[in-house]
C-alpha positions in Angstrom: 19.2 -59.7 173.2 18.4 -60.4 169.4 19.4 -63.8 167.8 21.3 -62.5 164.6 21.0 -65.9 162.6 17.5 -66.2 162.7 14.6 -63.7 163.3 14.1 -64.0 167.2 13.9 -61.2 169.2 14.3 -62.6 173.2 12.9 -58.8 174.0 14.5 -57.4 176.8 14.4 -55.8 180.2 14.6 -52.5 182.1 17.0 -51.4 184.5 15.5 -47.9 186.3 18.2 -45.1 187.1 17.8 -43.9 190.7 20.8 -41.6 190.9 23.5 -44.3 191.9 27.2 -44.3 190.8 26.7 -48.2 190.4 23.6 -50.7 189.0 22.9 -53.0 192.0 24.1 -57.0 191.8 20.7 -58.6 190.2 19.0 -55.5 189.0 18.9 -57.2 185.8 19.2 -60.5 185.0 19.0 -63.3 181.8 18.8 -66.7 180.9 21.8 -68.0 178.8 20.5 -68.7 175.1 19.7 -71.8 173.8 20.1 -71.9 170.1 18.2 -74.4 167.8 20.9 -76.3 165.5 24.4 -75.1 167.0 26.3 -72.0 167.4 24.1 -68.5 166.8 25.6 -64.8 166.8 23.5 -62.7 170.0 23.8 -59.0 170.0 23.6 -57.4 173.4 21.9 -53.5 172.9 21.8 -51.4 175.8 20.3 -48.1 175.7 20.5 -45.3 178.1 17.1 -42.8 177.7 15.7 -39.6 179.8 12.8 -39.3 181.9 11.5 -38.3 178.2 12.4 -41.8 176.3 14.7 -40.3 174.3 17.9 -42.1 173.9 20.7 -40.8 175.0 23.5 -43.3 174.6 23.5 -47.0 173.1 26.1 -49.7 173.6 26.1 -53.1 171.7 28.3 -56.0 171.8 27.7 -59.3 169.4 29.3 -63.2 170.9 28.6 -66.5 169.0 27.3 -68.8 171.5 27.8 -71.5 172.4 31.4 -70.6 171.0 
């Protein structure tokens, strides 16, 4: 998760691929943001890599919060 109106970078997590259909409830997990000085635009990233760290897919979605 990256704060796109100032330079913060809240880093991120990793969710390992066992061969599942679906991600199990809690397998990854986030506080809410907390912006300094009102509403901020977040960018979700998601990435989807092989056993060889090279990305194979990427999915991003952006929300003003608080709205």
């Amino acid at each position: 998760m990256e704060d796109l109106d100032i330079n913060y970078d809240h880093k991120g997590g990793v969710v390992r691929y066992t061969g599942e259909n679906i991600i199990p409830f809690g397998a990854f997990e986030y506080l809410i943001p907390c912006p300094p000085g009102g509403s901020h635009v977040y960018q979700w990233t998601a990435y989807v890599e092989n056993a060889n760290e090279d990305i194979l897919a990427t999915a991003k979605s952006k929300q003003k919060y608080p709205k």
